[in-house]
C-alpha positions in Angstrom: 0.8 19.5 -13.8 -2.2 20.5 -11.2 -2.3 17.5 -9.2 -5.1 17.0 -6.5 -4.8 15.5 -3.5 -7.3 13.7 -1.1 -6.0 13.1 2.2 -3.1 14.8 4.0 -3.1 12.4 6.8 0.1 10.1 7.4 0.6 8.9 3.8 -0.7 12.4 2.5 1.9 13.7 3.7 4.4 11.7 2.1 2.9 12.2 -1.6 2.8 16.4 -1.0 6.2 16.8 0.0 7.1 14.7 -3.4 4.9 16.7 -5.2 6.5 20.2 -3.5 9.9 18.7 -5.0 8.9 17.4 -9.0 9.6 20.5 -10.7 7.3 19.4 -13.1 4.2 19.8 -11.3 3.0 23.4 -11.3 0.2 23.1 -8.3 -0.8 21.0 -5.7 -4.3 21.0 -3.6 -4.8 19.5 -0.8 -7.8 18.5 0.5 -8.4 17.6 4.0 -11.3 17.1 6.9 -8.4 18.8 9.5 -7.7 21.7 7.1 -5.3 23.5 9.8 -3.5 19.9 10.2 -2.8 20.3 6.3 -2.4 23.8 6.5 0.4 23.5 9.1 2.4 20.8 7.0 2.0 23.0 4.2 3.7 26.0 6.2 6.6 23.1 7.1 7.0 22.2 3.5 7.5 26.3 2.8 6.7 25.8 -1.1 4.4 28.3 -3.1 2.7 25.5 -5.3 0.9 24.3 -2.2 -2.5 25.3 -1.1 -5.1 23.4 1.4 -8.9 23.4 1.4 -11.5 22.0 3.3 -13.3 19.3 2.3 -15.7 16.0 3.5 -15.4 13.8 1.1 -18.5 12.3 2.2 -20.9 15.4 0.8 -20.6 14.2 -2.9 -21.9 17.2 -3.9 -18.9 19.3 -2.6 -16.7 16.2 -3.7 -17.7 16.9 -7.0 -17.3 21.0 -7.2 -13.8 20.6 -5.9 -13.0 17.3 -8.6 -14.8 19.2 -11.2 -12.3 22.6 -10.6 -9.6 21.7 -13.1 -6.9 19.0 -12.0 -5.1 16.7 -14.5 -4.5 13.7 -11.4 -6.2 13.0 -8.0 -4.5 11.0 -5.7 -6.9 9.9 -3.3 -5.2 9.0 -0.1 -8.6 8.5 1.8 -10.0 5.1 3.7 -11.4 2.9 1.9 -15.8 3.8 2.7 -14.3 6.4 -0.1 -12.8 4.8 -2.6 -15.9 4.5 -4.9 -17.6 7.8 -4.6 -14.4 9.3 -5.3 -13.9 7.2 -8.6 -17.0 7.6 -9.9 -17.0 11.1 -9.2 -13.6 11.6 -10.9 -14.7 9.5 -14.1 -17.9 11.7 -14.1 -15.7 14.9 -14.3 -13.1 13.4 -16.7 -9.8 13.2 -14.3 -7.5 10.5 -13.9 -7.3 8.8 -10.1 -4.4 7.2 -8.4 -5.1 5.5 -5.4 -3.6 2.9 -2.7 -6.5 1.0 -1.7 -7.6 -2.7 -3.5 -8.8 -2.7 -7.3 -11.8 -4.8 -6.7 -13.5 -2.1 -5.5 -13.5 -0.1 -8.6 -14.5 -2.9 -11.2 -17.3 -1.7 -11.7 -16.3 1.7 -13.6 -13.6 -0.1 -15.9 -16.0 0.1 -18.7 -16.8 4.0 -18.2 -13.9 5.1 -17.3 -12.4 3.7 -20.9 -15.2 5.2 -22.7 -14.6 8.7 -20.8 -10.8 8.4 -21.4 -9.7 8.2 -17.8 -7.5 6.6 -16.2 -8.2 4.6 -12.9 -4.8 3.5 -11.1 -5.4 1.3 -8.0 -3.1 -0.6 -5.4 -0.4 2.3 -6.5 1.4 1.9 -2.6 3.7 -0.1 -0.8 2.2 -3.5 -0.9 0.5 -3.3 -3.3 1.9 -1.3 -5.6 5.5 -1.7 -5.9 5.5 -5.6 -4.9 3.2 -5.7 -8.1 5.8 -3.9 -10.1 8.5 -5.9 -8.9 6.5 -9.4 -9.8 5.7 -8.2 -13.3 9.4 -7.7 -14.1 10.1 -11.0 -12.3 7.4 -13.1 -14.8 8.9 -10.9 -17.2 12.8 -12.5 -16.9 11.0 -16.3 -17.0 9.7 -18.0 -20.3 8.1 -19.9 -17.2 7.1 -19.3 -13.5 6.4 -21.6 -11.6 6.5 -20.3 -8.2 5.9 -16.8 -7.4 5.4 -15.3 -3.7 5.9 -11.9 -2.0 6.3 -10.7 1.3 6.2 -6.9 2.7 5.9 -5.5 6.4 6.7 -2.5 8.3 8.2 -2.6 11.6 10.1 -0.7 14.2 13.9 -1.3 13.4 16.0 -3.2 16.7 16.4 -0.2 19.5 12.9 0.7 18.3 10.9 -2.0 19.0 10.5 -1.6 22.4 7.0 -2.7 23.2 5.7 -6.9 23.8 4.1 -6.8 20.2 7.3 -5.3 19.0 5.1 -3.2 17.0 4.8 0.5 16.3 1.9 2.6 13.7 3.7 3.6 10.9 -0.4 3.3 8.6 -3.9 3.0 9.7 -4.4 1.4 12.7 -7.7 0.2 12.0 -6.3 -0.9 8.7 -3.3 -3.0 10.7 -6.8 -4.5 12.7 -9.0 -4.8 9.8 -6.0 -6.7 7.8 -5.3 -9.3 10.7 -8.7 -10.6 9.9 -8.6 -11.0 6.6 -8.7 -14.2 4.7 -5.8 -15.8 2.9 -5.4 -17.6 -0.2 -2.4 -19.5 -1.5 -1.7 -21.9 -4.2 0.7 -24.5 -2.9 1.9 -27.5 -5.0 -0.8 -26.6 -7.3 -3.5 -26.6 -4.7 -5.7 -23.7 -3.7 -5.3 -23.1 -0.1 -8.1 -20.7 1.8 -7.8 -19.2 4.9 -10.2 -18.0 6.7 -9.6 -14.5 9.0 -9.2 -15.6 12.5 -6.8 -18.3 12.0 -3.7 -16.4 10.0 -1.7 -16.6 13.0 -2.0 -20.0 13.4 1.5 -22.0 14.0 0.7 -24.4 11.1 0.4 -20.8 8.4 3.1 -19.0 9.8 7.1 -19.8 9.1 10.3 -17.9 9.5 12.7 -16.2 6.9 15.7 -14.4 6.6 16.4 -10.6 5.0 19.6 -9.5 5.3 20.6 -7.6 6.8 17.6 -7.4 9.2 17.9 -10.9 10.3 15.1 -13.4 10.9 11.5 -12.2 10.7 7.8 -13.7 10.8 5.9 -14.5 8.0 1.4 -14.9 8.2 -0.6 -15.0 5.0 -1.9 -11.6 3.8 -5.0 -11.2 1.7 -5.3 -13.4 -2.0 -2.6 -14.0 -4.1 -4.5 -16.1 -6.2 -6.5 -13.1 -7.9 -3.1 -11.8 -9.3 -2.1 -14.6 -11.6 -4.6 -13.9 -14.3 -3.4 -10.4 -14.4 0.2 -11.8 -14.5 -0.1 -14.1 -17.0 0.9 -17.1 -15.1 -2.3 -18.6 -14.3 -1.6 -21.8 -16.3 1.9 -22.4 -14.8 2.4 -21.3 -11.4 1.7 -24.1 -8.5 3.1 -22.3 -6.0 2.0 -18.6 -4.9 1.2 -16.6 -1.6 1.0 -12.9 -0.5 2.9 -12.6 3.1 3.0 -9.8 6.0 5.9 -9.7 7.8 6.6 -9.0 11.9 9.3 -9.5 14.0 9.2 -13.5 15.9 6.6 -13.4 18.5 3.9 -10.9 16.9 2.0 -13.8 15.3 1.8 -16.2 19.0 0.4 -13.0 20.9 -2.4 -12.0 17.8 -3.3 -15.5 17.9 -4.1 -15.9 21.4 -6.0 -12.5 21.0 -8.1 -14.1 18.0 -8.7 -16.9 20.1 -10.5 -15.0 22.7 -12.5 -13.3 20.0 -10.4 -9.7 20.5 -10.8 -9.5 16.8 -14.3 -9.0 16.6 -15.8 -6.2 15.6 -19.3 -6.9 16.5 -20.4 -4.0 19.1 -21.0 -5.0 22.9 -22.9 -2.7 25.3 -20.1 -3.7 28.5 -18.0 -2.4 26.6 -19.8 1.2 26.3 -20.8 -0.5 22.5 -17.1 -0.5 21.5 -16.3 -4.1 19.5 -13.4 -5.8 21.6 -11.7 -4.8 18.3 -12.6 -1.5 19.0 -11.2 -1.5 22.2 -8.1 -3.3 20.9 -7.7 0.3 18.5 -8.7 3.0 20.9 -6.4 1.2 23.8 -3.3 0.5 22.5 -2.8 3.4 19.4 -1.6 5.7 22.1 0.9 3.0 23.5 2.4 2.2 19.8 3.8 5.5 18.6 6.8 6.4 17.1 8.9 8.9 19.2 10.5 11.4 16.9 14.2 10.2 16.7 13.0 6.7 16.1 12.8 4.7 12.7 10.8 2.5 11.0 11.7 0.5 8.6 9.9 -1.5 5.4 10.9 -4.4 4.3 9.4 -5.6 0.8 10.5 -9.3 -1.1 9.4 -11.0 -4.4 10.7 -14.2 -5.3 10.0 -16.0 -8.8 11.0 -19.4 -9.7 11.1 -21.2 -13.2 12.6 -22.1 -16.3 14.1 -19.6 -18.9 15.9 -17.3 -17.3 19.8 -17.6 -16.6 18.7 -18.7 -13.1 16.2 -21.0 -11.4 15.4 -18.1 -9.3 15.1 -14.1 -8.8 14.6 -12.1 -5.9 13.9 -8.9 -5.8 14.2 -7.1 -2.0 13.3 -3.7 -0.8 14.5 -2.3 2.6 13.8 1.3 3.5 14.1 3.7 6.7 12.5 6.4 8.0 13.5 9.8 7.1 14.7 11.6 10.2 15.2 15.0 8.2 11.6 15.2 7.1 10.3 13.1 9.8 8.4 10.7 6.7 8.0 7.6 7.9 9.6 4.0 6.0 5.8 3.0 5.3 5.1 6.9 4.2 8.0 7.1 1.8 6.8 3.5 0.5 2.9 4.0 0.4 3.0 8.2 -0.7 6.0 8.2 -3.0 5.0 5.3 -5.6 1.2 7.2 -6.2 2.9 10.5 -6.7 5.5 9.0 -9.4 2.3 7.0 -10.9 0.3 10.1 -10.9 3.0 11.8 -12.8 3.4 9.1 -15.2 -0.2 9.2 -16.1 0.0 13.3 -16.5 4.0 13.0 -18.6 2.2 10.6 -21.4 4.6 7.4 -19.9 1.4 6.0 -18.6 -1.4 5.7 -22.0 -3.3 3.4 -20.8 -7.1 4.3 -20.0 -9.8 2.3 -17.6 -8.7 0.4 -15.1 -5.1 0.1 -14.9 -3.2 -1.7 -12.5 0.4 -2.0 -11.4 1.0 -5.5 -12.5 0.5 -4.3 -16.3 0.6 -0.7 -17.0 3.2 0.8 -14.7 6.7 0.2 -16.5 9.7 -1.1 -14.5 12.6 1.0 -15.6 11.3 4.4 -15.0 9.6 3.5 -12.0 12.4 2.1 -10.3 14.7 5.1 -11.3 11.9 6.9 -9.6 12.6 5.3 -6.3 16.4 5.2 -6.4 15.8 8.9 -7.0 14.2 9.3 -3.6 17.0 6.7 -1.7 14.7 3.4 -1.7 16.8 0.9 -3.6 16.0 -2.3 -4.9 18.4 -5.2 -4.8 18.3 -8.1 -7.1 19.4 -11.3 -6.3 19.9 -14.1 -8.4 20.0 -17.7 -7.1 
C-alpha cells in the first residue's frame, strides 16, 4: 500500500505513526504546510517508509500533481475550507479518500465518484466515525429501535483538569469554538426538537450521566442526529434520538454565560484590532489550555439503543481511552487518527468494496474494525441492560 497523507498536524500524527507500524503498507507521504514540523516527527517515528513534502493544499494545481503521483488512499486530515477541493481533486485523479470531517460536504461528488470507481469515506474519526460504527451494530442486534442516542467527549482525566473550564486542547481549537455554536437536532417522544447555536448550553438542554468508571459528566446537544436515521434504517421507528458532547459539571454554566454576552460571535469588531470576540476567545485562552507532557487526556465515547428483538430492551456500547504517554498521542489522536488509517486500509485490503460515497454507518464492517481497535489498546465494552 502507498498511502498519502494530508495533514501531519495533531491528528496527522496519530494516523502516520499507525501507518509506520501496518506492515502492510509499503510507503507513506506526508504532506504538510510546516514541512520541518512533519519532517521532525518523521525523524521521531525513525521508519524508512516515511517521507514528508511540502505542500498548500490551497494551490489546486500543486494539490493535484502531488494526488495525481501514484497513491492507492489519501487521508486527508486537513480543516474543513479543504475538504472539497481535495475530493474532487482525488475523484478527478482516480484515488480513494478517507477523511474526518462531515459527509454533507461531499454530496455532491457521490455520483462521480461511483462512476470513476472511487471511494469517498467521510466522518471516518472519533465522533463520527466509530460512534457510527458502534450504532450500526447496535440497530443491527434490534428487529426494532426505538431509541437510539450517542454521546462522545474528550477531556482532561481528574489531576488534569486543573483549569475553571476544566478543559484542555486535545483537537482544533477553533473546531471546539466553531462546534459550541452549532445547532442541535433531536427527536424526542417522536418529536423533532431544533436547537439553535447560542443556546446548547442552556440548563433546560443540558443533563447529567454516569460512565464508569469516570463518574458523573455533562451532557449538551451536538450537531443533528436526525440526518443519521435514514442511513440507519430506523427512520420509521425510532422516537427518541440525539447526538451528545460530553464535559466535566460546570463547562456548560460558564459557555453559557459566555454565549450570553455574545463571546461566541464571530462577526469581526475594530476594538478589538478586528478580531471576533470568538476570535479573541481562541487566540487568548489556547496558550492557557495545554496539555503538559506527563498529563492525559482521556475520550470517552457511548451509544445506547433501545427496542424490541433483541435478548434485551437495551444495549450499550462504551468507549474509554487515555493518552499514550510512550508516544506522547493524545486520547482524542488515537481516537480521531487511528480509525481513518484502519478504514484507509480496508479500502486498499478489498474488506471495503464499496464505491461513491461511503459512510461509517453502512460500509465499514463491525468485526474487523473493532479487532482493529482492540489491536491498538482502545476497547469497547458492551453492556446489556
Amino acid at each position: 500500500m502507498n498511502m498519502l497523507v494530508l495533514g501531519c498536524g495533531m491528528q496527522g500524527r496519530a494516523v502516520l505513526y499507525d501507518l509506520a507500524r501496518s506492515d502492510d503498507v509499503r510507503a507513506v507521504t506526508c504532506a504538510d504546510a510546516a514541512v520541518g514540523n512533519a519532517r521532525d516527527y518523521l525523524d521521531q517515528l525513525g521508519s524508512d517508509k516515511l517521507r514528508a513534502v511540502q505542500l498548500d493544499a490551497s494551490d489546486d494545481h500543486a494539490l493535484r500533481d502531488l494526488i495525481a503521483s501514484g497513491f492507492d488512499v489519501i487521508i486527508s486530515m486537513l480543516p474543513r475550507e479543504l475538504v472539497a477541493p481535495v475530493a474532487e481533486a482525488a475523484v478527478d485523479a482516480g484515488v480513494h479518500l478517507v477523511n474526518t470531517n462531515y459527509e454533507f460536504r461531499l454530496r455532491h461528488l457521490a455520483d462521480r465518484a461511483a462512476k470513476r470507481g472511487v471511494a469517498l469515506l467521510p466522518e471516518m474519526g472519533f465522533d463520527p466515525g466509530i460512534d457510527l460504527v458502534l450504532a450500526a451494530e447496535a440497530v443491527r442486534r434490534f428487529d426494532r429501535v426505538t431509541r437510539l442516542d450517542s454521546y462522545g467527549g474528550g477531556i482532561p482525566e481528574p489531576g488534569a483538569d486543573d483549569n475553571p473550564l476544566r478543559y484542555k486542547i486535545s483537537w482544533s481549537w477553533p473546531g471546539v469554538l466553531d462546534a459550541y455554536t452549532r445547532p442541535g437536532r433531536l427527536l424526542r417522544d417522536g418529536r423533532t426538537i431544533d436547537i439553535p447555536g447560542d443556546p446548547i448550553f442552556n440548563a433546560e438542554h443540558v443533563f447529567t450521566i454516569d460512565v464508569e468508571p469516570v463518574g458523573r459528566l455533562e451532557a449538551y446537544p451536538n450537531g443533528d442526529a436526525v440526518s443519521y436515521l435514514e442511513k440507519l434504517g430506523i427512520a420509521d421507528t425510532v422516537r427518541t434520538t440525539g447526538r451528545y458532547g460530553l464535559r466535566w459539571p460546570g463547562h456548560s454554566q460558564f459557555w453559557r454565560v459566555l454565549a450570553q454576552f455574545g463571546f461566541l460571535d464571530d462577526t469581526p469588531n475594530p476594538s478589538l484590532a478586528n478580531l471576533s470576540p470568538r476570535g479573541f476567545l481562541r487566540e487568548h485562552l489556547e496558550p492557557r489550555l495545554q496539555y503538559e507532557r506527563g498529563e492525559r487526556d482521556l475520550c470517552l465515547l457511548r451509544v445506547e439503543a433501545e427496542g424490541s428483538g433483541y435478548r434485551s430492551p437495551r444495549l450499550i456500547f462504551d468507549m474509554i481511552d487515555y493518552r499514550d504517554l510512550d508516544s506522547g498521542l493524545l486520547a482524542m489522536n488515537r481516537t480521531v487518527g487511528f480509525p481513518a488509517s484502519i478504514a484507509a486500509r480496508m479500502i486498499a485490503d478489498g474488506t471495503i468494496t464499496a464505491r461513491g460515497l461511503l459512510s461509517p454507518a453502512v460500509h465499514v464492517p463491525f468485526e474487523p474494525f473493532i479487532n482493529e481497535l482492540r489491536r491498538r489498546g482502545i476497547a469497547i465494552r458492551e453492556i446489556e441492560v
